[in-house]
C-alpha positions in Angstrom: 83.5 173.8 90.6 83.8 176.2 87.4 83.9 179.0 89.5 86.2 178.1 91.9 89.2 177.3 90.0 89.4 181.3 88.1 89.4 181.8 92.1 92.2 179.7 93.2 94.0 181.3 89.8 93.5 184.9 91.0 94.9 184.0 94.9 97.5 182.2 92.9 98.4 185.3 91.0 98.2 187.7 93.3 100.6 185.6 95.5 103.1 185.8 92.9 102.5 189.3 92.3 103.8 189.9 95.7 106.8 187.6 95.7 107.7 189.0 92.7 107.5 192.2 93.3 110.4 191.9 95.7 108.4 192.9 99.1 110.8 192.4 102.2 110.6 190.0 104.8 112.7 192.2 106.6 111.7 194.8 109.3 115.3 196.6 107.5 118.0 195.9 105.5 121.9 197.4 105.8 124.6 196.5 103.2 128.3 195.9 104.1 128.2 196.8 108.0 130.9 195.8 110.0 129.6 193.2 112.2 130.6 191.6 115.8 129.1 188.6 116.6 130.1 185.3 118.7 130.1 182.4 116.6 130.1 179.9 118.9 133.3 179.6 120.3 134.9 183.4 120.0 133.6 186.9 118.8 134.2 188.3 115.5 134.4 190.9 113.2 133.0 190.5 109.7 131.6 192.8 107.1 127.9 191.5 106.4 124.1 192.4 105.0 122.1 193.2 108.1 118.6 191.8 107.8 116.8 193.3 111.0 114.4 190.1 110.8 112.9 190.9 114.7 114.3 193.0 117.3 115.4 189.9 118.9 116.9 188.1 115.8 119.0 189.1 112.9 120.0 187.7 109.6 123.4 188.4 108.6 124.7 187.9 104.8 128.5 186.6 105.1 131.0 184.9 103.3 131.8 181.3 104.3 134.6 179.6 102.6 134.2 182.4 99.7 130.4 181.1 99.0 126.8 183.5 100.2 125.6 182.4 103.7 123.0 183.6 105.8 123.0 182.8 109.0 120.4 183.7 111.9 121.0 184.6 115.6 120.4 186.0 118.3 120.7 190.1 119.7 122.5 188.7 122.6 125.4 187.0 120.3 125.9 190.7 118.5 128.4 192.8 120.4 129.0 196.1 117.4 127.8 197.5 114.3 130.1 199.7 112.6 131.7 200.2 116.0 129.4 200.8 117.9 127.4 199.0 120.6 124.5 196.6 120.0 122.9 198.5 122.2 123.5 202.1 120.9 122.6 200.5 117.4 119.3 199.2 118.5 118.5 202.4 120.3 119.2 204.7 117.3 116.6 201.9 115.2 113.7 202.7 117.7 113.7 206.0 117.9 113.8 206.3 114.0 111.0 203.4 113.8 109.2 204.3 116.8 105.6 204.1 114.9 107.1 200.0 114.1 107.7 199.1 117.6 105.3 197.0 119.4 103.1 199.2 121.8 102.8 196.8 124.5 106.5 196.0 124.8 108.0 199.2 123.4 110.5 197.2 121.1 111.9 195.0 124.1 110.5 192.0 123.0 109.8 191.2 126.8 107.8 191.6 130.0 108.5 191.5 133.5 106.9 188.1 134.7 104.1 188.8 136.4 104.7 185.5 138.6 108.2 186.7 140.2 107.7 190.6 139.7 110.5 190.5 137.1 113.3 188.8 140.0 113.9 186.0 138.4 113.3 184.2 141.4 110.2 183.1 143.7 110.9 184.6 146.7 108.2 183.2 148.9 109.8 179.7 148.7 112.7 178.6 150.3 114.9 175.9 149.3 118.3 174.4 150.6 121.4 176.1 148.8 122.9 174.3 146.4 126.3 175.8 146.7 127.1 175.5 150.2 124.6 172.6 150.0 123.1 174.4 152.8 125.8 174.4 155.3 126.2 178.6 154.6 129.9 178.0 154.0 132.2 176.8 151.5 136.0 176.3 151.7 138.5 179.2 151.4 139.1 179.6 147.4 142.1 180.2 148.5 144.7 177.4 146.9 147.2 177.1 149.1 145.4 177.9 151.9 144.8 174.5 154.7 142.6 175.0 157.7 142.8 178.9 157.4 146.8 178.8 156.7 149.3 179.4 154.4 152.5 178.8 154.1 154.4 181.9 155.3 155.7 184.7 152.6 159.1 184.6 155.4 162.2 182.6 154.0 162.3 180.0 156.4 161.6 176.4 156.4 158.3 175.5 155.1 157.0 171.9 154.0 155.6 173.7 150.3 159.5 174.3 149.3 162.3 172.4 148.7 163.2 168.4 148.8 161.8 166.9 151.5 162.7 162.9 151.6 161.5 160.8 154.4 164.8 158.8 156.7 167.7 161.0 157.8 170.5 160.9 156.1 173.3 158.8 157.8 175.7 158.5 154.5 176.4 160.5 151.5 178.7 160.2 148.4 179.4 163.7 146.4 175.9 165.1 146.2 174.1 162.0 146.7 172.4 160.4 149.7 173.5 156.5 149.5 172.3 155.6 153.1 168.9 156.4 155.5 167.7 155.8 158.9 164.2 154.0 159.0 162.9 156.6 160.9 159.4 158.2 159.6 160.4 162.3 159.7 160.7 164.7 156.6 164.5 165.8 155.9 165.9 168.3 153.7 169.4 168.7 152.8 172.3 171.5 152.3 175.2 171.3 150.4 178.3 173.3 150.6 181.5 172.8 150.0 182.9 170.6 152.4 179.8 168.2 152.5 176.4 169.2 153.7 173.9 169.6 156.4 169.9 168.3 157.1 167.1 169.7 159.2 163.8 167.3 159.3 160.8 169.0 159.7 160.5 169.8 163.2 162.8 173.0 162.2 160.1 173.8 159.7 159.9 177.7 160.7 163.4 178.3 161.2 165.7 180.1 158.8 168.6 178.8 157.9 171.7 180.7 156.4 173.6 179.8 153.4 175.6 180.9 150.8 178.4 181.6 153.3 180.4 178.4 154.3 178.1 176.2 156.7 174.7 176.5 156.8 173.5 177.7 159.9 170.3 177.6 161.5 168.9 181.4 162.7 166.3 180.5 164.7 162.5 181.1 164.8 161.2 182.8 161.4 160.3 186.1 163.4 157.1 186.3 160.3 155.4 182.9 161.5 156.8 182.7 165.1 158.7 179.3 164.0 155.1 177.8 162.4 155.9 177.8 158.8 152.3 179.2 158.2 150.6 182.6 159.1 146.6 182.9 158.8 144.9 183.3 155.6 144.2 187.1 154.4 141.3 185.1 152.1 139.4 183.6 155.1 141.0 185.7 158.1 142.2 182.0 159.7 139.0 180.2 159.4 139.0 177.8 156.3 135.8 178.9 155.0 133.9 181.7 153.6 130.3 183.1 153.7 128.3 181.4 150.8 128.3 183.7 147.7 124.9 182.4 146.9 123.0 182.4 149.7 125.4 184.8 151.9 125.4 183.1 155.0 121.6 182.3 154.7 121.9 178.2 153.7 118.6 179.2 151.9 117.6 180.6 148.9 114.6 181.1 146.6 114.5 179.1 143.6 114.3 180.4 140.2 111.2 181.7 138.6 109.5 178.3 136.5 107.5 180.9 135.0 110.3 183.2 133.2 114.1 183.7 132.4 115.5 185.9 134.2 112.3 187.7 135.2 111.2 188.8 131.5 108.4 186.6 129.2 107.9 186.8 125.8 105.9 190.2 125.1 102.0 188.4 124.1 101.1 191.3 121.6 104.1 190.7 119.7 105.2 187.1 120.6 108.3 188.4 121.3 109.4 190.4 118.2 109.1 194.0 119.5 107.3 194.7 116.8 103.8 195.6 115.6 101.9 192.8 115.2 101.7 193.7 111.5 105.1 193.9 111.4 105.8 190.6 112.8 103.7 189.0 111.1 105.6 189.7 108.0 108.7 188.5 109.4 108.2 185.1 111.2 110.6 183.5 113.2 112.1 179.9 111.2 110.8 176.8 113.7 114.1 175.9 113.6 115.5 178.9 115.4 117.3 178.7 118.6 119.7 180.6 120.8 122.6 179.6 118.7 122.9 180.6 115.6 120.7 178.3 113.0 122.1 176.2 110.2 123.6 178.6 107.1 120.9 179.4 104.5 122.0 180.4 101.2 121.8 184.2 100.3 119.7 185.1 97.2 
């Protein structure tokens, strides 16, 4: 027992030695860059202290509410430093600490899953679409568009425009309607001058003139051939589209349960990019996500 207590104080020593002596955590270290990041709900631009923690997560020292934070997140979230891309930043950093980067990975932190050769998806398996839910189809995105029509871009009648009130209008005081047959039809009125005029909607494709004394119906809407609608450009007239998804297919292959995306976590480096050395000296916080982590203060 005599001896092993001068042991414990020399490990104890030696461990303050080294925190101390002001080793980094950090794989690098930048002062007052120009960050871009997302912070959860829009990107922006903020002068910070870069810690390169991993090649897949950095530390950046910013100002919150004019106190030190340190906050921790993602590559992904980063857009710029000083300007330029994350990915032009992170490129430039590899090939200056090529001898750092983790041999197996090369610095990418990932793989290509072995399961799903790196598609994302397992393509012997077949499973009903989910978008279409395997009918192949979905309706035209098309808003305004009903059973592969629209209503015509002509000026003539068309259900979509104007006031259409159900009862034809049998007595009227100024501008007002004050008396309406029972009957079921759509009616829409025109004023002019000298009183006014109403077409129900079996004219619906027709024009009709005014602006110049009485209105006067022109006939057949030479655009829809009197229909009021023309065929959809979106669908070509058929009220439906090919599934994006599974284009036309009703099938598609489920996602890889063994990946995201088609990449896995690098083994050598867990996922760091780095040597395993390296890594090792910078572990990632248990708390860590793919948001950014709750704010640490900055020593």
């Amino acid at each position: 027992m005599s001896s092993y207590l001068p042991f414990m104080l020399r490990i104890f020593a030696v461990a303050m030695f080294v925190c101390l002596s002001g080793i980094s955590s950090y794989a690098a270290e930048y002062d007052d860059v120009e960050v871009e990041y997302h912070n959860k709900i829009k990107y922006v631009k903020q002068n910070a202290k870069l810690l390169l923690r991993t090649l897949d997560h950095w530390d950046l020292g910013i100002y919150v509410d004019g106190k030190k934070q340190r906050i921790s997140i993602p590559v992904e979230k980063i857009r710029s430093v000083d300007g330029g891309t994350i990915d032009e930043f992170l490129k430039a950093w590899k090939e200056k600490h090529a001898d750092e980067l983790c041999p197996t990975c090369g610095g990418d932190c990932t793989l290509a899953c072995k399961k799903c050769d790196g598609t994302g998806v397992l393509a012997d398996t077949k499973v009903p679409c989910k978008k279409c839910n395997g009918a192949g189809k979905i309706p035209c995105t098309e808003k305004n568009c009903k059973d592969g029509q629209v209503p015509c871009p002509g000026s003539c009648l068309k259900l979509s425009e104007g006031e259409w009130v159900k009862g034809k209008p049998l007595e009227v005081k100024g501008k007002k309607v004050i008396k309406r047959a029972g009957d079921n039809q759509l009616w829409i009125m025109f004023w002019w001058k000298d009183g006014c005029c109403a077409w129900s909607e079996g004219h619906v494709g027709e024009i009709i003139k005014t602006g110049d004394g009485r209105p006067k119906n022109l006939g057949k809407c030479p655009v829809c051939k009197g229909k009021g609608t023309v065929p959809c450009k979106i669908c070509q007239g058929k009220g439906e589209l090919e599934c994006p998804v599974c284009k036309g297919e009703k099938e598609v292959s489920p996602p890889c349960d063994a990946c995201k995306n088609g990449k896995v976590n690098c083994p050598d480096c867990a996922g760091r990019g780095l040597k395993v050395d390296n890594a090792a000296a910078c572990p990632k916080s248990e708390t860590e996500t793919e948001n950014d982590l709750a704010s640490l203060p900055v020593e």
